[in-house]
SEPA-648918 format. One record per residue (C-alpha): x, y, z; residue in one letter. Coordinates in pm, whole numbers, padded with zeros to 5 digits, always signed. Each point is the difference from the previous one (the first is absolute). Example, Ala and Ser with C-alpha at 12.3 -4.5 7.8 and 13.67 -1.06 7.14 Angstrom:
+01230-00450+00780A/+00137+00344-00066S/
//
This chain:
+11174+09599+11281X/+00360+00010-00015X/+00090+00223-00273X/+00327+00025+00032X/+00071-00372-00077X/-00279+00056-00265X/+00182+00243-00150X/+00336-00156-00008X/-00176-00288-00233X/-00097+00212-00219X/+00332+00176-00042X/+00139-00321-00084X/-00261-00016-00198X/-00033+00333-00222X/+00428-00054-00014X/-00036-00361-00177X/-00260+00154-00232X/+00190+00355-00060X/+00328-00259-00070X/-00238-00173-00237X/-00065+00342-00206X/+00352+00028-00025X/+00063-00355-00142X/-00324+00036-00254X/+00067+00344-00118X/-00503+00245+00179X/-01426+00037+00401X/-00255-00077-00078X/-00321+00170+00177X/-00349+00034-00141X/+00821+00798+00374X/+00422+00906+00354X/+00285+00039-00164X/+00271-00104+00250X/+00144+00323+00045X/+00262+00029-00245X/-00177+00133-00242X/-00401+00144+00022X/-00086-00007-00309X/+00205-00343-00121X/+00226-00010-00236X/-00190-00131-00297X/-00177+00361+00031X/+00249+00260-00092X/-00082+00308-00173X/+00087+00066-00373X/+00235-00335-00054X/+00077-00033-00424X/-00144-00297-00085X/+00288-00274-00120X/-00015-00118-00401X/-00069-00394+00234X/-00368+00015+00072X/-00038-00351+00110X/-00095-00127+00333X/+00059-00303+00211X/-00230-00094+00261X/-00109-00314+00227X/-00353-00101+00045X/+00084-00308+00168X/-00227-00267-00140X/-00279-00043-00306X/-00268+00237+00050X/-00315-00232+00057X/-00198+00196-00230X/+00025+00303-00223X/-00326-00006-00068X/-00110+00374+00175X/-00337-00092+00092X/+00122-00405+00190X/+00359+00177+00113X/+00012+00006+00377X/+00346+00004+00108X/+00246+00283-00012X/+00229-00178-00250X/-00246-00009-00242X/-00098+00357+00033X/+00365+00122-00026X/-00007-00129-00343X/-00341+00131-00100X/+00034+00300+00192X/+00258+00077-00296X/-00167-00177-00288X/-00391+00157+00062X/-00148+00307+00060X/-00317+00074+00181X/-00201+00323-00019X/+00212+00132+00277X/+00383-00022+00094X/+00161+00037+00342X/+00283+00287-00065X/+00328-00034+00197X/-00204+00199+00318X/-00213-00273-00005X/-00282+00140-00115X/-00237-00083-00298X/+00019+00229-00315X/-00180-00070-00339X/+00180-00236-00246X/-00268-00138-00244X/-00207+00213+00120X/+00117+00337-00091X/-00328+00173+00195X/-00194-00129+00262X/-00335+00224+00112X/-00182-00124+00349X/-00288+00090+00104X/-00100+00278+00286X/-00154-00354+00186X/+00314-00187-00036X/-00199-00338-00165X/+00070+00069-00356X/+00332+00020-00214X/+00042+00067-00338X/+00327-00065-00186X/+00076+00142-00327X/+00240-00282-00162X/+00322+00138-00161X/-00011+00025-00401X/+00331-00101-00078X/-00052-00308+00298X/+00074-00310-00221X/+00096-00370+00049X/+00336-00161-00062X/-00158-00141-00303X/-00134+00357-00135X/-00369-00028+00135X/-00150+00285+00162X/-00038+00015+00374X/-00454+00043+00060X/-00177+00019+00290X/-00131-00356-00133X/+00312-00120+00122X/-00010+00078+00309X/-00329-00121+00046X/+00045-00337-00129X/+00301-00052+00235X/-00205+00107+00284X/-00331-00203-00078X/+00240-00274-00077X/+00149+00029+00382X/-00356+00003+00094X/-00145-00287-00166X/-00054-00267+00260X/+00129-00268-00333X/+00321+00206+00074X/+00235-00235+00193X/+00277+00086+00206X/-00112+00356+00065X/+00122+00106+00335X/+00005+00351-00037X/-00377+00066-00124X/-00039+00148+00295X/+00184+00279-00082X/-00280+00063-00248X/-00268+00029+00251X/-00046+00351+00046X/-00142+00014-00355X/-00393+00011+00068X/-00130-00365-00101X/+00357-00175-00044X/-00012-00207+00342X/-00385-00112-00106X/+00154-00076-00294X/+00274-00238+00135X/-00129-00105+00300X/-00386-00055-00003X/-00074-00045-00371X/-00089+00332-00087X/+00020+00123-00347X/+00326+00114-00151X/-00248+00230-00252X/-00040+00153+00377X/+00296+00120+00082X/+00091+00350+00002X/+00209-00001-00309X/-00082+00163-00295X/+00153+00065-00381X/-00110+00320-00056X/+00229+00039-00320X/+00355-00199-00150X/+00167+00256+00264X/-00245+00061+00289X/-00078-00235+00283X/-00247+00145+00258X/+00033-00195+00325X/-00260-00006+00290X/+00089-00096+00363X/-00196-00167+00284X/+00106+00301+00249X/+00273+00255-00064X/+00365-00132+00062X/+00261+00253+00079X/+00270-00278-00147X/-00205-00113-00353X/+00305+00191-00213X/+00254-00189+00202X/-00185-00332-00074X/-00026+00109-00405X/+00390-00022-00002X/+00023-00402+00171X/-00006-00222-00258X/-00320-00150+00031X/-00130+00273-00130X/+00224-00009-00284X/-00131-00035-00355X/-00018-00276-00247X/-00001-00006-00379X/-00376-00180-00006X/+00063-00053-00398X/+00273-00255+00112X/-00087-00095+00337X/-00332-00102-00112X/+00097-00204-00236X/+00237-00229+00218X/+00029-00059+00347X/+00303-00137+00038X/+00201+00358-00178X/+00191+00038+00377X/+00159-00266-00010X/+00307+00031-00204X/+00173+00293-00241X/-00203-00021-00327X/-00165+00228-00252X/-00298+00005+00231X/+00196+00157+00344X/-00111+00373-00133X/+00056+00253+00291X/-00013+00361+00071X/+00271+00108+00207X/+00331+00202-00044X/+00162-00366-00050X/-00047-00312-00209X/+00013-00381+00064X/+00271-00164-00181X/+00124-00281+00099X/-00108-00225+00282X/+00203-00305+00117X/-00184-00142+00218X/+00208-00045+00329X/+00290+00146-00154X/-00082+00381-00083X/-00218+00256-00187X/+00087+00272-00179X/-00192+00343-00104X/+00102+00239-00258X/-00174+00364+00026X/-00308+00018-00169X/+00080+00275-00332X/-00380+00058+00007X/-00095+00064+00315X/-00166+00344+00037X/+00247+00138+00215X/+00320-00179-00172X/+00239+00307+00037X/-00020-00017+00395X/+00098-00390-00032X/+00414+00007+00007X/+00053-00368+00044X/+00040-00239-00296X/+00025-00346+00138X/-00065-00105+00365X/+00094-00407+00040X/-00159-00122+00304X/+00202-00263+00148X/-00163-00283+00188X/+00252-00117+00232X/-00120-00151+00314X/+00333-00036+00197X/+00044+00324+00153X/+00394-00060+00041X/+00033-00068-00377X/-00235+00378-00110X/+00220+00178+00270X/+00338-00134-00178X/-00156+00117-00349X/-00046+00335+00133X/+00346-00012+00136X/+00115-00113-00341X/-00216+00241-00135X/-00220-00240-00170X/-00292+00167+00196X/-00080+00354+00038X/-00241-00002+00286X/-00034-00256+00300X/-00256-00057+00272X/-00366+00148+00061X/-00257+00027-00179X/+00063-00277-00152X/+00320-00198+00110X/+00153-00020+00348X/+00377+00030+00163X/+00144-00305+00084X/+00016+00059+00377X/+00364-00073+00064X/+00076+00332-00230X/-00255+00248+00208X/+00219+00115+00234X/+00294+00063-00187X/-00221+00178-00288X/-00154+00213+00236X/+00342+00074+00130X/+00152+00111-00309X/-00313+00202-00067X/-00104-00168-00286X/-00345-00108+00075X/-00329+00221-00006X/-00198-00096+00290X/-00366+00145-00005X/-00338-00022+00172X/-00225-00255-00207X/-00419-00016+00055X/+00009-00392+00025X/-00028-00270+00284X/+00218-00321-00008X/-00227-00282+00201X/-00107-00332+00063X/-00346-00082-00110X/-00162-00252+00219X/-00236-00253-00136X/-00305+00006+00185X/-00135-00343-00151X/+00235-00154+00248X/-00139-00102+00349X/+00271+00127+00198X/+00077+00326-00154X/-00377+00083-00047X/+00020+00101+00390X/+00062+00362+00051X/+00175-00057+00334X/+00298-00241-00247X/+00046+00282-00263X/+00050+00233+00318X/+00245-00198+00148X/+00193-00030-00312X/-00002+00357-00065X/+00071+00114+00309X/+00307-00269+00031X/+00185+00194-00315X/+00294+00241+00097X/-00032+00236-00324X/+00244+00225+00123X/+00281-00300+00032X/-00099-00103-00381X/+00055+00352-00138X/+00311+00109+00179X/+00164-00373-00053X/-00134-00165-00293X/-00187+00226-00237X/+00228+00279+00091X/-00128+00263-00216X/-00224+00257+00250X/-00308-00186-00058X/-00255+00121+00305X/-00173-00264+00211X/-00372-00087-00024X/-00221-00052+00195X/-00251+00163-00203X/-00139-00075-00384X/-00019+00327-00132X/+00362+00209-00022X/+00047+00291+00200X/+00028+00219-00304X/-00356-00074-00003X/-00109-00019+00379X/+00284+00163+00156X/-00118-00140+00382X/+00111-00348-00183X/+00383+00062+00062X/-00146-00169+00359X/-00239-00183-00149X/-00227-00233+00253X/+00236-00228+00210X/+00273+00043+00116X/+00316-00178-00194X/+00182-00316+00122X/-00256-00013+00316X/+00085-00364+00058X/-00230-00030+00346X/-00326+00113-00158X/+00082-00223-00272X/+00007-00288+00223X/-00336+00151+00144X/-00141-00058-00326X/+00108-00308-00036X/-00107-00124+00290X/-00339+00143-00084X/+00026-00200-00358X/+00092-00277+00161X/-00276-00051+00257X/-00294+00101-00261X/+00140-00259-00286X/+00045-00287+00293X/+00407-00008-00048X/+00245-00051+00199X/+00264+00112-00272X/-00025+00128-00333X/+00023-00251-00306X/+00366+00063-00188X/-00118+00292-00246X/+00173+00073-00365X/+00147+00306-00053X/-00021+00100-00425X/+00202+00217-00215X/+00102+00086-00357X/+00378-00135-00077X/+00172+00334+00072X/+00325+00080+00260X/-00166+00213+00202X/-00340-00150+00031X/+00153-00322+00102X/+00304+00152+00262X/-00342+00214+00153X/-00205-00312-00062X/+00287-00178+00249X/+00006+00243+00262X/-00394-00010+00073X/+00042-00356-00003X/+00257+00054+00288X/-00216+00261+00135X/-00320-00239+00039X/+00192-00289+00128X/+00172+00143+00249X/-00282+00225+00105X/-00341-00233-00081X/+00168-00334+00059X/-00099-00046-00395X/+00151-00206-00233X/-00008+00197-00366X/+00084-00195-00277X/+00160+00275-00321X/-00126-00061-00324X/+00110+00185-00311X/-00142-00011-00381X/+00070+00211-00313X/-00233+00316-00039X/-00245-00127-00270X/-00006-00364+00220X/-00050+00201+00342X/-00346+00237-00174X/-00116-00326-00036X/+00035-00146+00320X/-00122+00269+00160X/-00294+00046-00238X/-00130-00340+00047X/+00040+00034+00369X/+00289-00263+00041X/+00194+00143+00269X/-00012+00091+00352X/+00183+00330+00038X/+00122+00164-00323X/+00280+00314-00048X/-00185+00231-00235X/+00051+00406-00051X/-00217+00234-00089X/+00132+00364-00174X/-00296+00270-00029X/-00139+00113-00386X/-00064+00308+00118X/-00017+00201+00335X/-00324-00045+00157X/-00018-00219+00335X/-00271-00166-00161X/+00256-00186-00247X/+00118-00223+00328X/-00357-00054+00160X/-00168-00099-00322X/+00224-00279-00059X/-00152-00200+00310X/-00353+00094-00116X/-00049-00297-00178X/+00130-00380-00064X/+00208-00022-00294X/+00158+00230-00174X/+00324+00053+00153X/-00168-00044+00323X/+00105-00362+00055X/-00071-00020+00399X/-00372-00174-00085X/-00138+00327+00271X/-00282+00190-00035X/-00190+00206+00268X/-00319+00188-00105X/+00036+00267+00221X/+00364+00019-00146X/-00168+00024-00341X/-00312+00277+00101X/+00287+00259+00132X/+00183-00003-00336X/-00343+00049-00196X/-00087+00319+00264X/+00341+00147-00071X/-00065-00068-00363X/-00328+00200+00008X/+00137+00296+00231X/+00086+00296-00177X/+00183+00161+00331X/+00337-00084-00005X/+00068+00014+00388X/-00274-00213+00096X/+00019-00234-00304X/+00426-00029+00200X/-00169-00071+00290X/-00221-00257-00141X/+00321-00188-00162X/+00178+00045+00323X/-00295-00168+00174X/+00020-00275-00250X/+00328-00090+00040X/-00022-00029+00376X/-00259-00264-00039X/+00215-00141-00267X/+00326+00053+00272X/-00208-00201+00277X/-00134-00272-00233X/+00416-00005-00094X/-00071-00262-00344X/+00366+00079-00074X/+00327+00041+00176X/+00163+00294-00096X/+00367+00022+00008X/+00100+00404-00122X/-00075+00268-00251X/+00210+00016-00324X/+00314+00223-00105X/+00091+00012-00374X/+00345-00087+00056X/+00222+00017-00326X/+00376+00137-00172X/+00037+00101-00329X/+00271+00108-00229X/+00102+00391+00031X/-00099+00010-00422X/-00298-00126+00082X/-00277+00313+00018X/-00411+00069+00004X/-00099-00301+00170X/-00124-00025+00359X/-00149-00295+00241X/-00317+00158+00072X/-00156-00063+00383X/-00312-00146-00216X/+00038-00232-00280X/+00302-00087-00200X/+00173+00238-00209X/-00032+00181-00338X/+00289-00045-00268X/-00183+00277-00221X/+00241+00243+00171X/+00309-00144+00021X/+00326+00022-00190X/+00360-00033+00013X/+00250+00288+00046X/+00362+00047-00156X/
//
């Protein structure tokens, strides 16, 4: 490929779009400091807060659900991540401490957990928190009448909840039980070293069963019936436009909460958020939420005012296996192995990403900085072609479409494969682009070929990666399955060593690596800049972030 000439486009490029963001004023996905400053500067030490406790933010677009138990994207969970509570919190260290559960007693065999419900744990409408709560969210997740339930299986190391979802089983089954208003005693299938990190994703979240009972459709808008339980409050939501959340005066653990009002913006053109924070009409640009307009990277990260950091999450191209073309292993290879990662991150995404070649991050299998082929191997690509070729009776391959969500740098990476393929495979890739909520659905309903999707761990476990594949649907939109795939990830779910239960995922994913379902491009960095007043808040390598924290200094 010639890069250089590659390159020079998309200078011209990034220059028309960074003149554009001066004319006009300023990611969507299921994101190391840069050396100027460890610890980042929204972390100092012993700042006085400022009388202005309002913050501006960007989600991008309209959350496509903040409902917790049908949310499956990360822009929905950055609102409820602030607007719920689940038994368990994940702390700035990333890791889980109590929050409405203000004790949590396991036992010496690791399957049961018993949670002693805070007393002063109330609803934004004055209800108290119970342990019926959280078991009516949960049953409700796990009631096959349940639509639009991706995550369930998230619930599935409770004893009896796949059964229950899955295979008909009884919901009166599942290892759930009220034992009083503010004790829930929960059984598991095997023990699971993670189970306090899963307590604190929002599935797992808790909802008011008095209202939620009473009408289904209580998610959809800001009314009298949107109770929560977290440090903030839903005010006002315009759709497409903005929501705002005001801290929650009766949350149990209100004195911690420093913020007042948080708007989040939803402004799609990433030139137009980037001029509000210049303008400072924004406080906080970029990941985990948000992205940099591409033309401004270099000169950000020059003036040392981005916050680059290693991020658990895989940007990739899902590959529909319905189609007859891409259904051959010996295809997928060849498009894999035709991708040069390294070009992509050093000239488009810019922002230290690491190539993969691997599904699982190296900051959970470290031997995956290599991965399992070699990148930008263009002549054992066209080995696999070839291969492909000759087994589907081709002489060529059929012009293939190349999806993605509207977004900068999804389409400008979306553009360079396309090069990439053409010039390497003789294909002709046709781009197509929809809005978030349209794109779900395409890929959801199997209508595309080759789809841009990213996927940013809940919590640290390998397993959060391989499990995604284990089944179709979901947020596993290839249409693969593979048994053997699926008995590995049950015998690491039942062994209680954690070195061979590693070994076991690690074995997994090679089959997964060789069976190749996806294309995978490179692994995450939360990549972000924030004002200096702006304190307490952190991208954290899993998930999105927690406002509960932050504040403004003087």
């Amino acid at each position: 490929m010639n890069w250089k000439k590659w390159s020079l486009l998309l200078t011209i490029a990034f220059a028309f779009s960074l003149f554009l963001a001066a004319c006009g004023g300023g990611n969507n996905d299921a994101g190391s400091n840069n050396g100027n400053d460890e610890s980042g500067n929204n972390n100092a030490e012993n700042a006085e807060p400022s009388g202005d406790q309002s913050l501006n933010i960007n989600i991008k677009s309209e959350p496509p659900s903040l409902h917790p138990g049908t949310s499956s994207d990360t822009t929905s969970s950055a609102v409820l991540d602030q607007i719920f509570e689940g038994l368990t919190r994940i702390n700035l260290e990333g890791e889980p401490e109590e929050a409405m559960a203000e004790s949590i007693d396991v036992s010496e065999d690791g399957l049961t957990y018993t949670f002693k419900i805070r007393e002063d744990a109330e609803w934004s409408n004055g209800d108290p928190v119970t342990a019926e709560d959280f078991e009516y969210a949960w049953k409700w997740v796990l009631d096959p009448e349940s639509a639009d339930t991706d995550y369930a299986y998230q619930l599935y190391p409770i004893k009896g909840a796949e059964d229950a979802k899955e295979n008909g089983g009884s919901l009166d089954d599942v290892g759930i039980t009220v034992e009083d208003e503010k004790t829930l005693v929960v059984e598991l299938e095997q023990p699971t070293d993670y189970f306090l990190e899963l307590t604190a994703f929002h599935t797992y979240y808790p909802l008011n069963k008095d209202v939620a009972s009473k009408n289904d459709k209580w998610a959809l808008d800001v009314g009298d019936d949107y109770v929560t339980n977290g440090p903030f409050k839903l005010v006002s939501w315009e759709h497409k436009d903005r929501i705002v959340i005001e801290k929650n005066e009766d949350y149990w653990d209100a004195d911690t909460v420093q913020l007042e009002t948080v708007t989040m913006h939803m402004i799609d053109d990433e030139s137009t958020a980037l001029s509000m924070y210049e303008n400072d009409e924004l406080d906080w640009i970029g990941d985990p939420v948000d992205a940099i307009p591409l033309a401004a990277i270099q000169s950000m990260k020059d003036a040392g005012e981005l916050h680059i950091a290693d991020r658990a999450g895989l940007y990739y191209y899902a590959v529909n296996h319905e189609d007859e073309v891409l259904a051959n292993a010996n295809i997928r290879k060849a498009l894999a192995l035709s991708i040069n990662r390294q070009g992509i991150v050093d000239n488009v995404t810019q922002t230290e990403e690491k190539p993969a070649m691997a599904l699982v991050p190296p900051s959970m299998f470290e031997e995956n900085e290599e991965g399992y082929f070699a990148d930008n191997d263009i002549d054992e690509a066209k080995k696999y072609l070839e291969k492909g070729l000759d087994e589907l009776g081709l002489d060529e391959l059929p012009a293939i479409k190349l999806s993605y969500n509207t977004d900068e740098g999804h389409a400008a990476i979306a553009q360079a494969v396309q090069d990439m393929w053409n010039k390497n495979l003789d294909l002709n890739v046709e781009l197509n682009n929809e809005e978030w909520n349209v794109y779900l659905d395409s890929l959801g309903e199997g209508n595309y070929q080759i789809g841009r999707m990213g996927w940013i761990a809940d919590f640290n476990d390998a397993i959060n990666f391989l499990e995604l594949f284990e089944t179709v649907g979901g947020n596993n939109y290839t249409n693969w399955e593979n048994d053997e795939f699926k008995a590995l990830l049950e015998d690491s779910r039942a062994e209680l060593d954690s070195d061979k239960r590693q070994e076991i995922l690690k074995e997994a994913e090679e089959l997964f690596m060789e069976e190749l379902p996806i294309v995978p491009v490179y692994f995450y960095t939360n990549t972000y800049a924030a004002k200096d007043n702006v304190k307490g808040i952190e991208a954290l390598p899993v998930g999105a972030f927690n406002l509960k924290w932050g504040y403004k200094a003087e």
